[in-house]
C-alpha atoms as one frame of an Amber mdcrd trajectory, in Angstrom:
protein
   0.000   0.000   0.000   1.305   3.184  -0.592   1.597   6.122   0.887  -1.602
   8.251  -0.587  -3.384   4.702   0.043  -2.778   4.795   3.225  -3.819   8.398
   4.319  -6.628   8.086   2.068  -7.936   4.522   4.755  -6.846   6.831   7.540
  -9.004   9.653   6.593 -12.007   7.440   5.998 -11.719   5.601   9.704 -11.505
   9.156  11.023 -14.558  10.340   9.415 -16.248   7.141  10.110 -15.760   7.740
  13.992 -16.817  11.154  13.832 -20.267  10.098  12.390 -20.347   7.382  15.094
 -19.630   9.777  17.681 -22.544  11.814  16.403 -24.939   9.341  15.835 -24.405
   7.934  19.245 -24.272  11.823  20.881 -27.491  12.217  19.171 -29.047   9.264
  20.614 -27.728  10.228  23.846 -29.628  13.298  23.451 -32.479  11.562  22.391
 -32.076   9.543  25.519 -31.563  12.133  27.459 -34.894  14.293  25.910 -36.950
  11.101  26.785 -35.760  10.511  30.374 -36.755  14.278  30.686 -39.675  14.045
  29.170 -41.113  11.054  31.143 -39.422  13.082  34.261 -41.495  16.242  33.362
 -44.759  13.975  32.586 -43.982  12.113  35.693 -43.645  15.520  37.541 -47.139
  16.357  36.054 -48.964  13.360  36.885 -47.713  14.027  40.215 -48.523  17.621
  40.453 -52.330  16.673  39.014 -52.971  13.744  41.265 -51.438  16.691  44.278
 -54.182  18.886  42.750 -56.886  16.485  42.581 -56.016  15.656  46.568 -56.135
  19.367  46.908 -59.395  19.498  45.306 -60.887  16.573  47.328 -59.540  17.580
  50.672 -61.571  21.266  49.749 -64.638  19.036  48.971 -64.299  17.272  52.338
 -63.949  20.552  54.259 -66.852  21.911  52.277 -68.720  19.136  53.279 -68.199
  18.611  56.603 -68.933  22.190  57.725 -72.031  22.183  55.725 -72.569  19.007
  57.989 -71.638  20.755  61.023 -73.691  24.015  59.927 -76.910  21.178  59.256
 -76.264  19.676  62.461 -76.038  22.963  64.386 -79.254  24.152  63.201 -80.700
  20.691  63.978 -79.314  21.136  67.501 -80.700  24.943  67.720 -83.923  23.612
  66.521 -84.422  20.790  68.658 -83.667  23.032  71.737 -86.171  25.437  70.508
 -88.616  22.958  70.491 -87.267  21.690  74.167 -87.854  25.409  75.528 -91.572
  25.756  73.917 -91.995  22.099  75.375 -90.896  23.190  78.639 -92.627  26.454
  78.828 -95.953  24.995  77.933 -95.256  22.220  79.834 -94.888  24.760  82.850
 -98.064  26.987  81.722-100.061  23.633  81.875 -99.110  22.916  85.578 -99.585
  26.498  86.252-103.380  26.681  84.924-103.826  23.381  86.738-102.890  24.912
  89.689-105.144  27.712  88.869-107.987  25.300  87.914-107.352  23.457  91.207
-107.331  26.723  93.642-110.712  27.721  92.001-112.323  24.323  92.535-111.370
  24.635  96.008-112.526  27.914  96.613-115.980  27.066  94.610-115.919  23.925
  96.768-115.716  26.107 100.345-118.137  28.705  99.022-120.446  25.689  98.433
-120.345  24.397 101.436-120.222  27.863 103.672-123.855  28.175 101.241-125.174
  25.217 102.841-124.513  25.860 106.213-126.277  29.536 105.461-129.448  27.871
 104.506-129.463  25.459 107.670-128.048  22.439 105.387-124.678  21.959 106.318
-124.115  19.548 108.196-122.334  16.596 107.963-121.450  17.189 104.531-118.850
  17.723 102.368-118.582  19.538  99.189-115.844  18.598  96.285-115.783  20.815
  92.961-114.657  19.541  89.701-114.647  20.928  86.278-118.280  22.372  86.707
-119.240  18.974  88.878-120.650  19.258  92.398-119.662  15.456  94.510-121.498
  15.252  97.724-120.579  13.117 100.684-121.466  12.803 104.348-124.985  12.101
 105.509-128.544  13.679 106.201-131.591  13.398 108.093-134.037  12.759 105.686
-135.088  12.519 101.849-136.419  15.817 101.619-133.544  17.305 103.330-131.265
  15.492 100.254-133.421  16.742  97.693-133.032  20.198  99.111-129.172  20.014
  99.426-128.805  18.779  95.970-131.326  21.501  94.249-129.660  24.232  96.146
-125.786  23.460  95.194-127.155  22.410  91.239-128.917  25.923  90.953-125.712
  27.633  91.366-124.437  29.202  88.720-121.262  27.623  87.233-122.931  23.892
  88.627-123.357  21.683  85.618-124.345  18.779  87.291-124.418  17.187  91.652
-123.600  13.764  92.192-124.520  12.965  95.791-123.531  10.190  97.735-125.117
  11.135 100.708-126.705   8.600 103.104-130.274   9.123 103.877-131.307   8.609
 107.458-134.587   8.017 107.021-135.619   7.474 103.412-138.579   8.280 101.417
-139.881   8.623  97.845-138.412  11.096  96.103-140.267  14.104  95.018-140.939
  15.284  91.375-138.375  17.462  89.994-139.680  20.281  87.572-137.440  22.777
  85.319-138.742  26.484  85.249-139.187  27.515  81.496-139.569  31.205  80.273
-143.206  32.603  81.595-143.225  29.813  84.714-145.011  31.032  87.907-145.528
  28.802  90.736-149.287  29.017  90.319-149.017  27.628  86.789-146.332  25.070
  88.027-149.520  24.101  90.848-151.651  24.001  88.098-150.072  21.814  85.526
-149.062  19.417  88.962-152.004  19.413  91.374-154.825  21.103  88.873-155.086
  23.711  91.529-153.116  27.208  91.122-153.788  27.764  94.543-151.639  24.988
  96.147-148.647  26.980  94.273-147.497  27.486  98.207-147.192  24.207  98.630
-144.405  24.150  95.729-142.778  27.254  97.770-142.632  25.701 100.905-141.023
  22.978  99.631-138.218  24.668  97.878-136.812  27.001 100.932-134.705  28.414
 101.981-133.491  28.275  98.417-136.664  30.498  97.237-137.685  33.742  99.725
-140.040  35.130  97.567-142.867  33.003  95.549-142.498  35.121  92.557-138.700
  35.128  92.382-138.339  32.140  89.995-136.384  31.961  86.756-135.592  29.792
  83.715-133.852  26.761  84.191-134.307  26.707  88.273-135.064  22.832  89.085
-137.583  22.684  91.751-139.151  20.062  93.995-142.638  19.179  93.730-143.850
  17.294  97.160
């Protein structure tokens, strides 16, 4: 080989390893871009599943004060409804007490009207709710029918239950209801077909009547 020859195969190996240089710098590079690349995507993915996090860990908070706000109210409601229980709960007990303390008194001022028309006694006088209850005992039938026609025409008396003993008993007596334009001579008329015996119907009725004429609508009196 001479000596052109043999610059001439030099030149060519050094040209040759400067491509191969390049070609394996540019895969290098290539390399290199890819590695970043995945780095940067990898960095990404990171930074959007951080974000996501983010964005459910807001959610959560959102959620849980609206919870705590719902649960608050619930709690500010239900003691609301505790108070307004309570309070009527305490006005009830208070206008029982009321009720009670009037029933009483009605009760006394029964009984102190009994023993002003000479029918006191051994008798005693409970008030409820627009009831009269009678207990204790009496002489006699008539003297019953008196006590219980003087405490039912009190105003504010809806109805007497009596359980009274009788001493000496005896058929009761007709009862009769005044109605509007009543006088006791009528009442004797309709009863005994005599408007003259009307006395008879007065006498038999004090002390609760003091004057024949003083009768009105809805009075219950005895007829003997």
């Amino acid at each position: 080989m001479g000596v052109f020859d043999f610059i001439k195969d030099t030149g060519s190996k050094i040209l040759k390893g400067s491509r191969e240089e390049k070609m394996e710098a540019a895969r290098e590079a290539a390399n290199t871009a890819k590695a970043k690349a995945r780095e940067q995507a990898d960095s990404g993915g990171l930074a959007a599943k951080a974000r996501e996090a983010a964005d459910k860990a807001r959610e959560v908070a959102h959620d849980a004060r609206e919870k705590a706000a719902e649960q608050a109210a619930e709690a500010k409601e239900k003691a609301a409804e505790l108070k307004e229980a309570a309070a009527e709960k305490r006005a009830t007990a208070r206008d029982a007490f009321v009720e009670r303390r009037a029933e009483a008194k009605k009760a006394d001022e029964l009984e102190e009207y009994l023993e002003a028309l000479g029918m006191g006694g051994d008798i005693d006088v409970r008030f409820d709710d627009g009831a009269v209850y009678l207990e204790g005992s009496v002489p006699d039938q008539e003297t019953l029918e008196r006590v219980v026609l003087a405490v039912g025409n009190v105003e504010g008396v809806e109805k007497v239950d009596d359980d009274l003993d009788v001493e000496a008993p005896a058929d009761a007596a007709k009862m009769y209801t005044v109605k509007s334009g009543d006088t006791l001579s009528a009442i004797a008329k309709n009863f005994y077909g005599d408007a003259n015996r009307y006395n008879e119907i007065f006498e038999a009725n004090r002390p609760m009547l003091s004057d024949p004429n003083m009768i009105y609508p809805g009075q219950v009196l005895r007829i003997p």
